[in-house]
PyMOL Python script that loads the backbone (N, CA, C, O; Angstrom):
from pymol import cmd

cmd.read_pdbstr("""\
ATOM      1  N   UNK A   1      -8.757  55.347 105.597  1.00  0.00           N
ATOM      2  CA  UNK A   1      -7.735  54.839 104.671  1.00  0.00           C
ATOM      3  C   UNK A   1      -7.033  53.663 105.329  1.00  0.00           C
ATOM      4  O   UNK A   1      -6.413  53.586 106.389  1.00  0.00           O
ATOM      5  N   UNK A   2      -7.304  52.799 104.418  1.00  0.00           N
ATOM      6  CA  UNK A   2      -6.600  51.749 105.162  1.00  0.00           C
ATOM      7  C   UNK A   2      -5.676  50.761 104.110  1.00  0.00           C
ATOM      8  O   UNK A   2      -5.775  50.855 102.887  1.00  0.00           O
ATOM      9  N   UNK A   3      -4.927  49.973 104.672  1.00  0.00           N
ATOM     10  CA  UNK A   3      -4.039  49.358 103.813  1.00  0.00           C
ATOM     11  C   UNK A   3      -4.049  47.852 103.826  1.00  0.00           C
ATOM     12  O   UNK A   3      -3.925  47.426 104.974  1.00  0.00           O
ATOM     13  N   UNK A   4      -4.179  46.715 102.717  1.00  0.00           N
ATOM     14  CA  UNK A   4      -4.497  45.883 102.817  1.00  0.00           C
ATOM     15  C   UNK A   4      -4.163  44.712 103.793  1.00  0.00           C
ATOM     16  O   UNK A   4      -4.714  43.616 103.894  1.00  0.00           O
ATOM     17  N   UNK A   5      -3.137  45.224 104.466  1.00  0.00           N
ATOM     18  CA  UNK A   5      -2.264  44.566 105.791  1.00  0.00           C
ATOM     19  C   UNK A   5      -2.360  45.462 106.937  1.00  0.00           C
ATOM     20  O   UNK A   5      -1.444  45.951 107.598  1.00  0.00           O
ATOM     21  N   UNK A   6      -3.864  45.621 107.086  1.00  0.00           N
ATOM     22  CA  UNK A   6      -3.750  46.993 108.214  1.00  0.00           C
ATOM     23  C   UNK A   6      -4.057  46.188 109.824  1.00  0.00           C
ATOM     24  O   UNK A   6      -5.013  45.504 110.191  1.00  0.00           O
ATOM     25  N   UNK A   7      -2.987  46.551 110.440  1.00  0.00           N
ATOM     26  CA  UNK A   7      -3.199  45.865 112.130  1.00  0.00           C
ATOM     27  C   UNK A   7      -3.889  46.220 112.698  1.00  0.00           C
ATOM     28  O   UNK A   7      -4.338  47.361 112.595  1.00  0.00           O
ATOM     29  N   UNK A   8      -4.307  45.230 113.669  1.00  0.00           N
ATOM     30  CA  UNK A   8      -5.769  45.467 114.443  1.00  0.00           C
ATOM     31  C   UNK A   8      -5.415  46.753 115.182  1.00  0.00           C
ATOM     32  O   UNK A   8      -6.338  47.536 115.404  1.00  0.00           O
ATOM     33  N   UNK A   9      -4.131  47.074 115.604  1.00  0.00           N
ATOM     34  CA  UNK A   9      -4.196  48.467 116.586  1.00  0.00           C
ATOM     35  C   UNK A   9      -4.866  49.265 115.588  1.00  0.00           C
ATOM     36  O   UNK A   9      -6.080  49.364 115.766  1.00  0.00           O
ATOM     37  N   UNK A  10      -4.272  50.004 114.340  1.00  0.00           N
ATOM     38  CA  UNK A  10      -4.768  50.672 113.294  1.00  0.00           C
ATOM     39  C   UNK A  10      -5.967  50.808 113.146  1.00  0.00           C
ATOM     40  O   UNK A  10      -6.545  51.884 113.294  1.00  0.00           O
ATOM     41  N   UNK A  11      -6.771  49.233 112.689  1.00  0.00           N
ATOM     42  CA  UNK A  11      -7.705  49.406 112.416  1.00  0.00           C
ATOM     43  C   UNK A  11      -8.916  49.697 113.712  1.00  0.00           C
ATOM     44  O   UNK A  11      -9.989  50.212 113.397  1.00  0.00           O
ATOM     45  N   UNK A  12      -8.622  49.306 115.211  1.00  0.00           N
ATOM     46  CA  UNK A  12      -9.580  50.187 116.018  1.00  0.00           C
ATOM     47  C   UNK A  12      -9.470  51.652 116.214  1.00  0.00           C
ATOM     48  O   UNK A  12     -10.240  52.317 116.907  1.00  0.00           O
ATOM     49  N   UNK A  13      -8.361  52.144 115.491  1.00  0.00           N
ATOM     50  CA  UNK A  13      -8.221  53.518 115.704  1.00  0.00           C
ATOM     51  C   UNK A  13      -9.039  54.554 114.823  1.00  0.00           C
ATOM     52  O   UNK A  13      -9.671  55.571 115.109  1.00  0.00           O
ATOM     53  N   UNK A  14      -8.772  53.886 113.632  1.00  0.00           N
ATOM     54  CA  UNK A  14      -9.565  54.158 112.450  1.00  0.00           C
ATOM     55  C   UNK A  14     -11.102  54.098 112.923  1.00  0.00           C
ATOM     56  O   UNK A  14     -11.807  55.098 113.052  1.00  0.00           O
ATOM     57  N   UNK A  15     -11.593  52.529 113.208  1.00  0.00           N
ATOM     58  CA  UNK A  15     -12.786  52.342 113.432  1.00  0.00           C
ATOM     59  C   UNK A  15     -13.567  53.205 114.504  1.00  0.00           C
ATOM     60  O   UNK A  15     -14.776  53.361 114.331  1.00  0.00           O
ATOM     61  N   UNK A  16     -12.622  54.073 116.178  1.00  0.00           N
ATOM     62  CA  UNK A  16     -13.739  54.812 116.345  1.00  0.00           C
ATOM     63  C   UNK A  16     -13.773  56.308 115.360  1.00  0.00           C
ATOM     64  O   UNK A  16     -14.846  56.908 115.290  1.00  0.00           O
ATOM     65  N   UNK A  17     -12.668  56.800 114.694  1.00  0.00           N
ATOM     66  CA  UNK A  17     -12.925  57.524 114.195  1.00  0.00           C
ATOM     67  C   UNK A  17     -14.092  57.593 113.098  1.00  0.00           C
ATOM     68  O   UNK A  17     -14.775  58.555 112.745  1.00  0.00           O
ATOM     69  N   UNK A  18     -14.097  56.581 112.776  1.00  0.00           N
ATOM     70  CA  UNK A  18     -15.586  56.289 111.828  1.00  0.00           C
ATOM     71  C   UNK A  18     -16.848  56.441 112.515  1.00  0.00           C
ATOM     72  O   UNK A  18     -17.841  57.106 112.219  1.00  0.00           O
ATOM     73  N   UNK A  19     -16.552  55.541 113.682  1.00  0.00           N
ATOM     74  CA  UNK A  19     -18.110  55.826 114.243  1.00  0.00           C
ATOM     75  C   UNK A  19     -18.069  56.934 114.723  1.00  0.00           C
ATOM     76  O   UNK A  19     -19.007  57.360 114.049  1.00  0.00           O
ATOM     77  N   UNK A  20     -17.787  57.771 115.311  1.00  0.00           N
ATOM     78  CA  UNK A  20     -17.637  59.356 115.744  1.00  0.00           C
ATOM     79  C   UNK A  20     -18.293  60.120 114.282  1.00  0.00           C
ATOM     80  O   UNK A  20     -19.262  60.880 114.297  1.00  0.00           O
ATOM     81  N   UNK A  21     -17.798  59.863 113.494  1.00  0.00           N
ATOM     82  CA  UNK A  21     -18.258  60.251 112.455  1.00  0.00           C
ATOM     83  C   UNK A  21     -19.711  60.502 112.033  1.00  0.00           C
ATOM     84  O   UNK A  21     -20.315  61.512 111.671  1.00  0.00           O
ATOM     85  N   UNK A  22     -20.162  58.807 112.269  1.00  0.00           N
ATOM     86  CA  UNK A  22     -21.297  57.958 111.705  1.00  0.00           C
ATOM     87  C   UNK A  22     -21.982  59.045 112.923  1.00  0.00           C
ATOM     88  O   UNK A  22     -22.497  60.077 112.494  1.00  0.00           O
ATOM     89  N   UNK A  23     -21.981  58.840 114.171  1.00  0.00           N
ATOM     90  CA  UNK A  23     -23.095  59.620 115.107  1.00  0.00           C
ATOM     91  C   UNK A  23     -23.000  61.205 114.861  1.00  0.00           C
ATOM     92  O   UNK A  23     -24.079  61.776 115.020  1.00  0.00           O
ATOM     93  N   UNK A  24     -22.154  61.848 114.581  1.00  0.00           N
ATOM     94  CA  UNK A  24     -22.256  62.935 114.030  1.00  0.00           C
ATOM     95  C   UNK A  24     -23.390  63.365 113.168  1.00  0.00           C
ATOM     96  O   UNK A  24     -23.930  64.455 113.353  1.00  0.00           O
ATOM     97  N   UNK A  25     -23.747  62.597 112.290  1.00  0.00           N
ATOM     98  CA  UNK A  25     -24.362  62.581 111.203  1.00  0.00           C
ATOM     99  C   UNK A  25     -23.679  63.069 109.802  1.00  0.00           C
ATOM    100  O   UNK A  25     -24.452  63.715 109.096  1.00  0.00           O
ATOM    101  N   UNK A  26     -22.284  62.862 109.242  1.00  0.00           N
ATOM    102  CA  UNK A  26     -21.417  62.597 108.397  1.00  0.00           C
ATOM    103  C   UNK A  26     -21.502  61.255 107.623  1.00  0.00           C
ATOM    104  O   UNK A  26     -21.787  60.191 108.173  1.00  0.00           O
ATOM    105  N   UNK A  27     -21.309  61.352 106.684  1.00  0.00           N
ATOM    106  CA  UNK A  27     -21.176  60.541 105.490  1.00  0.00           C
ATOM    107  C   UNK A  27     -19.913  60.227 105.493  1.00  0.00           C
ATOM    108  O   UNK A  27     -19.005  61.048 105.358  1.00  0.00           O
ATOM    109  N   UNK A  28     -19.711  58.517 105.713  1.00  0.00           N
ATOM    110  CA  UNK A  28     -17.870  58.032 105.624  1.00  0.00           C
ATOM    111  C   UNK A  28     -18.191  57.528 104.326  1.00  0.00           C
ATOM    112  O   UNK A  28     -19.243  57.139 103.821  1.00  0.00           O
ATOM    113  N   UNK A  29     -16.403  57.688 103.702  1.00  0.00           N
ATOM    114  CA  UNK A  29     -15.948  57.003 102.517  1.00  0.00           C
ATOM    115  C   UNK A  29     -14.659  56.753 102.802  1.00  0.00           C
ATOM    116  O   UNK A  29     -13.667  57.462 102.972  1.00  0.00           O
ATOM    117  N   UNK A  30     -14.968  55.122 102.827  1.00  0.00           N
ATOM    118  CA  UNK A  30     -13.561  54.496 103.551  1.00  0.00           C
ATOM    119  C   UNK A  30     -12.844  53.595 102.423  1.00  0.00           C
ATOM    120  O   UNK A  30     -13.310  52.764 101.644  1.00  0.00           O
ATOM    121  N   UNK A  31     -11.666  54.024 102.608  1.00  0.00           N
ATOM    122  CA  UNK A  31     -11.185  52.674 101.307  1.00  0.00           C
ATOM    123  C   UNK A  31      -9.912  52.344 101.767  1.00  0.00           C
ATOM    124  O   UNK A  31      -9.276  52.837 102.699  1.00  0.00           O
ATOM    125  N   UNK A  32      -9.598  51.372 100.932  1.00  0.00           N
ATOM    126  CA  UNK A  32      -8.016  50.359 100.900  1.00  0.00           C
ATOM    127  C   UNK A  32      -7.391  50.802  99.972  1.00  0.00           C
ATOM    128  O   UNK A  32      -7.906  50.967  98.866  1.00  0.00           O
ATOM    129  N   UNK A  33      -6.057  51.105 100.264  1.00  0.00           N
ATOM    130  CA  UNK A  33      -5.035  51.513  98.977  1.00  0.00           C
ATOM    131  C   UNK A  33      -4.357  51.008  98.730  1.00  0.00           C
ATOM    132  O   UNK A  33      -3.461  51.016  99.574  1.00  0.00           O
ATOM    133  N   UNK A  34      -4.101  50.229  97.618  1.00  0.00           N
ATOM    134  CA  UNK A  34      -3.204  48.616  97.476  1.00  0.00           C
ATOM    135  C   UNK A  34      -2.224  49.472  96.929  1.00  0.00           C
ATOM    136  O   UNK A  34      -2.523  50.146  95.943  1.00  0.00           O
ATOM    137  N   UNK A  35      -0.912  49.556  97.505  1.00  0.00           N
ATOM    138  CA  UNK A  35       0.539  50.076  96.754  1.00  0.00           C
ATOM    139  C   UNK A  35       0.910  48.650  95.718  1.00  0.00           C
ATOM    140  O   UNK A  35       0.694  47.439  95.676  1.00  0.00           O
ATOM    141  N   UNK A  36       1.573  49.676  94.995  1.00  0.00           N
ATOM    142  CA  UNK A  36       2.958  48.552  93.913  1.00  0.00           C
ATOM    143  C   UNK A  36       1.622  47.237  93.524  1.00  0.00           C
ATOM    144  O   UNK A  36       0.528  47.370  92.976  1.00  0.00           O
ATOM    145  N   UNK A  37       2.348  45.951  94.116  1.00  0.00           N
ATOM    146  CA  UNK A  37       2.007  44.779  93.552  1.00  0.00           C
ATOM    147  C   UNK A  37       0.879  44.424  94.799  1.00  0.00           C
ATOM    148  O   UNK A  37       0.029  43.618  94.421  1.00  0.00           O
ATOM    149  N   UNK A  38       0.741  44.834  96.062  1.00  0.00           N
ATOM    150  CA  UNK A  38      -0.394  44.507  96.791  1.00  0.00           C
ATOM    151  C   UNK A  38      -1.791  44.540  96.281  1.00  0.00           C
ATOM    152  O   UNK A  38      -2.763  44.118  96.907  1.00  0.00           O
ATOM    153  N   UNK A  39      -1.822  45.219  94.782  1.00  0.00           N
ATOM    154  CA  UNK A  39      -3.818  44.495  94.380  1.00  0.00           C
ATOM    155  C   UNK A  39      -3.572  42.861  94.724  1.00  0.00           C
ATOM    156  O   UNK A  39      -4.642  42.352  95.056  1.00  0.00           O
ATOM    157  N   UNK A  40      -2.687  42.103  94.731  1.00  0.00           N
ATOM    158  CA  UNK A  40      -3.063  40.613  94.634  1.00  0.00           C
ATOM    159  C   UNK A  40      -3.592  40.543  96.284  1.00  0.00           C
ATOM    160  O   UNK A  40      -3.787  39.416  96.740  1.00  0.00           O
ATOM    161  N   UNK A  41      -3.780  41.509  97.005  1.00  0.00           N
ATOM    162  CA  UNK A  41      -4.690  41.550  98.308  1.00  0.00           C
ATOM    163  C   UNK A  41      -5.792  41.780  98.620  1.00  0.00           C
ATOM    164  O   UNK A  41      -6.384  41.774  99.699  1.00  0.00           O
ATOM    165  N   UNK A  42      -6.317  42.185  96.683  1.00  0.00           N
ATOM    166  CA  UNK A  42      -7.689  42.955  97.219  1.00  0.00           C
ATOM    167  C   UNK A  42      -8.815  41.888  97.456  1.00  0.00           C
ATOM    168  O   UNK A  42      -9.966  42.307  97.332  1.00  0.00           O
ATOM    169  N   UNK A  43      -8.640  40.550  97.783  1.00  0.00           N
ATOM    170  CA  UNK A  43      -9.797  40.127  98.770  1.00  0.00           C
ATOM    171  C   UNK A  43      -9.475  40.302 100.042  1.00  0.00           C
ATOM    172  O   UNK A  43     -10.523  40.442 100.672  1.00  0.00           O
ATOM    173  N   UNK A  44      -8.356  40.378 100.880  1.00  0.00           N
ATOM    174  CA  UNK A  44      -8.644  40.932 102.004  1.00  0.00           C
ATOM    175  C   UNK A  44      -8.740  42.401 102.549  1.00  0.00           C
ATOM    176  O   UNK A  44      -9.033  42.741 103.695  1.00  0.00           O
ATOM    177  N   UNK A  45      -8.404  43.259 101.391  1.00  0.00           N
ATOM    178  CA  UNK A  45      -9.471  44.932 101.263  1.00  0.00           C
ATOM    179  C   UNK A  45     -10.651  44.740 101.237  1.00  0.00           C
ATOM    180  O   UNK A  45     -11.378  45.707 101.463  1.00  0.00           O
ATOM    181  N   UNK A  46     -11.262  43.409 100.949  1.00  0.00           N
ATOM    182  CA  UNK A  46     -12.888  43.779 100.749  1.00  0.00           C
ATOM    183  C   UNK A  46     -13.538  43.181 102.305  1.00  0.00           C
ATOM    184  O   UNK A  46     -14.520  43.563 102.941  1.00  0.00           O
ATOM    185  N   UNK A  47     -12.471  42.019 102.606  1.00  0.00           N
ATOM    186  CA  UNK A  47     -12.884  41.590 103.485  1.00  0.00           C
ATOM    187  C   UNK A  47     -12.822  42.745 104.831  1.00  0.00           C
ATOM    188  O   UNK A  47     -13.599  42.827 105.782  1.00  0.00           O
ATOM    189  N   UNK A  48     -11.741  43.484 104.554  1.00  0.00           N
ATOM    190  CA  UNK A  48     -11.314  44.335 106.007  1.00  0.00           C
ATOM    191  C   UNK A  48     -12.568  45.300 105.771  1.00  0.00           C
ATOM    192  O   UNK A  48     -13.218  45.456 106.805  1.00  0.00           O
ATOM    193  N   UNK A  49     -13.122  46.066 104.527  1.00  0.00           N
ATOM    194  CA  UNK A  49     -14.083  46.805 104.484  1.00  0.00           C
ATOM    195  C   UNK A  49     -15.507  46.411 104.612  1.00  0.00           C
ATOM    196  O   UNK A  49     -16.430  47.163 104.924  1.00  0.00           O
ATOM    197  N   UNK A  50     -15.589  45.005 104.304  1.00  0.00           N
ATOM    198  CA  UNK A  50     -16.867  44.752 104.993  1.00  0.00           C
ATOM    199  C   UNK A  50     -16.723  44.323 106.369  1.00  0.00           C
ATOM    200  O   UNK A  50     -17.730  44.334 107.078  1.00  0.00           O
ATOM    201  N   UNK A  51     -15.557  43.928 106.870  1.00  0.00           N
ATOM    202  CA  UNK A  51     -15.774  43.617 108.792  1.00  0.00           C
ATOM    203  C   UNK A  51     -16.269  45.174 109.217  1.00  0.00           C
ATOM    204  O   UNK A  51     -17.168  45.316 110.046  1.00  0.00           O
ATOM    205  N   UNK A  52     -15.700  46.169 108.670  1.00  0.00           N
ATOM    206  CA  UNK A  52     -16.085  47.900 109.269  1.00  0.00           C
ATOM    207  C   UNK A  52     -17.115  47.818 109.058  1.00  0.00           C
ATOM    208  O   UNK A  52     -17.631  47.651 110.163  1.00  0.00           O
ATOM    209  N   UNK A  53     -17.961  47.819 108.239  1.00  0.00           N
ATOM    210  CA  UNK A  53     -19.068  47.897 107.936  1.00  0.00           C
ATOM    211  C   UNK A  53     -20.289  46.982 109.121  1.00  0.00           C
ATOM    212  O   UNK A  53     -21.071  47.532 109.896  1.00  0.00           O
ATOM    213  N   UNK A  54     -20.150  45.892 108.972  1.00  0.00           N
ATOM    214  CA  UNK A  54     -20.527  44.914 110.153  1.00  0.00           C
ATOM    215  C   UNK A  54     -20.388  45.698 111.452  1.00  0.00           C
ATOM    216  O   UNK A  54     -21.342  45.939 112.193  1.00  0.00           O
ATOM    217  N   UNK A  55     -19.245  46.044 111.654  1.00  0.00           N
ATOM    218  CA  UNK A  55     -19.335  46.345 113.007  1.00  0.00           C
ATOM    219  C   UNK A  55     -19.727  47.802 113.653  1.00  0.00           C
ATOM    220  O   UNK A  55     -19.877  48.007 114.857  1.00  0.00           O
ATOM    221  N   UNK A  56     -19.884  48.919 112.442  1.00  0.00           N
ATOM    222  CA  UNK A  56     -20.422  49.968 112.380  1.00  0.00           C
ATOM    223  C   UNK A  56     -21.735  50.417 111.959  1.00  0.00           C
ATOM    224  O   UNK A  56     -22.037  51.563 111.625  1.00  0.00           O
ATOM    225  N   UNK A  57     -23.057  48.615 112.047  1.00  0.00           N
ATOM    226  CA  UNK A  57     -24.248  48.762 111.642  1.00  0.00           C
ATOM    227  C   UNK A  57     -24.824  49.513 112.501  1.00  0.00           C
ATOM    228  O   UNK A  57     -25.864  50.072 112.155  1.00  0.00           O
ATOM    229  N   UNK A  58     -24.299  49.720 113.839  1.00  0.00           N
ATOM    230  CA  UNK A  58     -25.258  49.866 115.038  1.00  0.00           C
ATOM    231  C   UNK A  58     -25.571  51.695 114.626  1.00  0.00           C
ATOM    232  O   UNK A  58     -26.427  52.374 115.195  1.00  0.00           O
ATOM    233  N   UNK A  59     -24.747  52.138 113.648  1.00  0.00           N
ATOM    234  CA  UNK A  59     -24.762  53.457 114.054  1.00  0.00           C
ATOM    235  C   UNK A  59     -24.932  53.920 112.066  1.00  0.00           C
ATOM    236  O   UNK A  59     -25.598  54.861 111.633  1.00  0.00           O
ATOM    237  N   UNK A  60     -24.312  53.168 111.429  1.00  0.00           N
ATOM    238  CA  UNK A  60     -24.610  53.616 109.842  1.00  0.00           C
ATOM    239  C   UNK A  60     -24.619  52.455 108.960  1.00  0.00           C
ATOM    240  O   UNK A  60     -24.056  51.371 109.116  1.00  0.00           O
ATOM    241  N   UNK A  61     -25.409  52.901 107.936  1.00  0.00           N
ATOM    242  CA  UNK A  61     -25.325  51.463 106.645  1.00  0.00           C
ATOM    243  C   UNK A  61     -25.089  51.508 105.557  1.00  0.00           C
ATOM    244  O   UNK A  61     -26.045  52.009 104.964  1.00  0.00           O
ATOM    245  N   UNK A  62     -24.231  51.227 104.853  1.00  0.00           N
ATOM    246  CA  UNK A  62     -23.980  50.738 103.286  1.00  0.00           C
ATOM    247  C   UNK A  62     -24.350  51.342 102.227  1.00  0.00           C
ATOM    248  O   UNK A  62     -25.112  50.774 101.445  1.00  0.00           O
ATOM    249  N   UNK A  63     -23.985  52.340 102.041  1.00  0.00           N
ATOM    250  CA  UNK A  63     -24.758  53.102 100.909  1.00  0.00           C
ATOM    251  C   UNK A  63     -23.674  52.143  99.392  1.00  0.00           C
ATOM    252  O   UNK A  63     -24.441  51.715  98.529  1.00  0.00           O
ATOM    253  N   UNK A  64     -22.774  51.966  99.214  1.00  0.00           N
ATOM    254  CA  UNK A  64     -21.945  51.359  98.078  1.00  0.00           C
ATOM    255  C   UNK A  64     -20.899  50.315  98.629  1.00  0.00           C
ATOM    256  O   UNK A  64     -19.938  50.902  99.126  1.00  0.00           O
ATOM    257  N   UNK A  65     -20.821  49.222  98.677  1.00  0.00           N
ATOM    258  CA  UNK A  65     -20.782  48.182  98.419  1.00  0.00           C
ATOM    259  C   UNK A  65     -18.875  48.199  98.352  1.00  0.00           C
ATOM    260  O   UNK A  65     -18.473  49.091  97.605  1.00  0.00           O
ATOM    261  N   UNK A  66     -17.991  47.542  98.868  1.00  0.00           N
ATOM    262  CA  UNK A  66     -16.568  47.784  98.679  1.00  0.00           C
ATOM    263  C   UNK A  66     -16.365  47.551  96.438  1.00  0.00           C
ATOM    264  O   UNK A  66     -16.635  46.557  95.763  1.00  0.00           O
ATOM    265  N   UNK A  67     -15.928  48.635  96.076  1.00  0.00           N
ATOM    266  CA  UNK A  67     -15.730  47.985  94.583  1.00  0.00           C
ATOM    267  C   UNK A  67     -14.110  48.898  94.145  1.00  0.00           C
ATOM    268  O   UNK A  67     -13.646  49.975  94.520  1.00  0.00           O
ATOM    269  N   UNK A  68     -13.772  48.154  93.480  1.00  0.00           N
ATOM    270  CA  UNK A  68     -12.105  48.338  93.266  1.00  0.00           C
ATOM    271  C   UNK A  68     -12.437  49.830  91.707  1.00  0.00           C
ATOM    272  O   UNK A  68     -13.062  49.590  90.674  1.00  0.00           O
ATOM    273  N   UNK A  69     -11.810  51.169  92.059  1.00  0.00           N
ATOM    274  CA  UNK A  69     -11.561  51.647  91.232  1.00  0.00           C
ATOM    275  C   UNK A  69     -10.165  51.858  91.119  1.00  0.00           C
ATOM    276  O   UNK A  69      -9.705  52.244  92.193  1.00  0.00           O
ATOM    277  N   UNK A  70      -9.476  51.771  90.390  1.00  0.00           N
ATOM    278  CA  UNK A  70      -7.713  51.769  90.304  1.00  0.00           C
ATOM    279  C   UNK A  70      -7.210  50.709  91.160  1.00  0.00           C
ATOM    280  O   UNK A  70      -7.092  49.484  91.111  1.00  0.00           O
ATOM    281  N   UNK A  71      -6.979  51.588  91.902  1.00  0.00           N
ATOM    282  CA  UNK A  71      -5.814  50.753  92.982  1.00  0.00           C
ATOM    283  C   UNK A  71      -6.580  51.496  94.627  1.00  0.00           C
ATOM    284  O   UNK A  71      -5.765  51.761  95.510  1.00  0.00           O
ATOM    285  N   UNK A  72      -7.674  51.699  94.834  1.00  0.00           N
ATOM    286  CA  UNK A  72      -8.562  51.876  95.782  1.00  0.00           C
ATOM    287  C   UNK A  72      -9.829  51.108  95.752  1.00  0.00           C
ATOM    288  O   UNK A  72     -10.580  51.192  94.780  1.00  0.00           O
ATOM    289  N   UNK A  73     -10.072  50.432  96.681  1.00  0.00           N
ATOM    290  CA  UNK A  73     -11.109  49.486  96.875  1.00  0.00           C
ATOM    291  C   UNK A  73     -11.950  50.769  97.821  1.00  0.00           C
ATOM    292  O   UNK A  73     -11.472  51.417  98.752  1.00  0.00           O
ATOM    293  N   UNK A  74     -13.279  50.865  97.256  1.00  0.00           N
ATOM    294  CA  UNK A  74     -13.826  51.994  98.182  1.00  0.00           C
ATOM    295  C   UNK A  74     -15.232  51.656  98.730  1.00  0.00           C
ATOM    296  O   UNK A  74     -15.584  50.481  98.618  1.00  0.00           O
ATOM    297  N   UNK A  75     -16.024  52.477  99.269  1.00  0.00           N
ATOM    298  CA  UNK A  75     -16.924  51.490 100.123  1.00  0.00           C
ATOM    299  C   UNK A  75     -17.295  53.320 100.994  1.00  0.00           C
ATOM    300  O   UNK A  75     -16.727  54.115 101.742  1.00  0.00           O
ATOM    301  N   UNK A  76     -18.673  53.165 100.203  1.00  0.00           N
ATOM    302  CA  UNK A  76     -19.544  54.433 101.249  1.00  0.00           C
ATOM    303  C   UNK A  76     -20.565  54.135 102.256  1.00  0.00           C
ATOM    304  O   UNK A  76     -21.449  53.290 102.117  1.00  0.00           O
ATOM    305  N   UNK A  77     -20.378  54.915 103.321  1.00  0.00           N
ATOM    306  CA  UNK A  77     -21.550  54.601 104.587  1.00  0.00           C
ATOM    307  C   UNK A  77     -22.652  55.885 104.822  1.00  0.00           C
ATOM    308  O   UNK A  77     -22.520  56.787 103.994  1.00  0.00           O
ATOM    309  N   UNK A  78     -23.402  56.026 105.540  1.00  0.00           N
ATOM    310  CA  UNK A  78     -23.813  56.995 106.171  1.00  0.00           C
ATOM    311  C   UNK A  78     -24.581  56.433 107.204  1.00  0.00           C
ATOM    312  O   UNK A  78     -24.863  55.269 107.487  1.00  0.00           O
ATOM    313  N   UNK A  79     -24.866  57.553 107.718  1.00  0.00           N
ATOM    314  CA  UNK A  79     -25.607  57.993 109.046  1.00  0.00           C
ATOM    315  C   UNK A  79     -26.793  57.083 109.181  1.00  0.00           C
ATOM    316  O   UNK A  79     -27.696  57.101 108.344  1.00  0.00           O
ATOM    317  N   UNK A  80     -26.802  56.196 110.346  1.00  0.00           N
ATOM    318  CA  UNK A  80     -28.307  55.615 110.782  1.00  0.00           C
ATOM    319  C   UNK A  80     -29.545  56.727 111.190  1.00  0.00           C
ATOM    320  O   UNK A  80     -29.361  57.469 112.155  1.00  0.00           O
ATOM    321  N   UNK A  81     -30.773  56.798 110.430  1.00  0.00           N
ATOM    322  CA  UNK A  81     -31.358  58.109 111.317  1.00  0.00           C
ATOM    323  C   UNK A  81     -31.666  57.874 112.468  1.00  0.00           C
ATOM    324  O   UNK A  81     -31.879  56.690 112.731  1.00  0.00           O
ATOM    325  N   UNK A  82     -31.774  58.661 113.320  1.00  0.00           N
ATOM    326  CA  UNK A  82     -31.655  58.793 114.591  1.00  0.00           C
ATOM    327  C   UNK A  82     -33.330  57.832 115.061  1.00  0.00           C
ATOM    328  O   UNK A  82     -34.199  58.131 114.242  1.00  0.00           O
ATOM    329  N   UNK A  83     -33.677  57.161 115.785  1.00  0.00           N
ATOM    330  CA  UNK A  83     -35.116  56.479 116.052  1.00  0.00           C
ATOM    331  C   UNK A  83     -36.146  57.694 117.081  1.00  0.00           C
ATOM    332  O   UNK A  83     -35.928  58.219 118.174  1.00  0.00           O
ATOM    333  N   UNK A  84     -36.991  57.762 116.368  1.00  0.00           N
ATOM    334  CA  UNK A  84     -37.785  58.704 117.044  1.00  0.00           C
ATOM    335  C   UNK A  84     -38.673  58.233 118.094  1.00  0.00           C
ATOM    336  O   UNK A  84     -39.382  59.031 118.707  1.00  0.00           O
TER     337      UNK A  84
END
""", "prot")
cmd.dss("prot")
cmd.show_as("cartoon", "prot")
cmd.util.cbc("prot")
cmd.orient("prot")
């Protein structure tokens, strides 16, 4: 969960919790929650959800795409399979 003004401390905190996740073999569903009048941010919700994404290829990929339902910009990952 993240917020469309989310600070880099935040967002590496978030981010290993994702990848912890991702090597687990868990399915993330990460999104932006624009309060009040902050939708006029949701290009940088899409942007902050695709930098996670980018930087969490090494371990999972893209199952849905960041897309705005309400007032949540959401965006599903999963698990890289493991290389045999």
């Amino acid at each position: 969960l993240f917020g469309p003004q989310t600070d880099d401390h935040d967002y590496e905190f978030k981010k290993k919790h994702a990848e912890k996740f991702l090597e687990e073999g868990s399915k993330l569903k990460t999104y932006v929650f624009f309060k009040g009048r902050s939708i006029i941010f949701k290009d940088q919700g899409e942007i902050l959800l695709l930098k996670l994404a980018q930087e969490l290829e090494h371990v999972g990929k893209v199952d849905q795409l960041p897309k705005l339902e309400g007032k949540r910009m959401i965006m599903m990952m999963s698990p890289k399979k493991p290389a045999k």
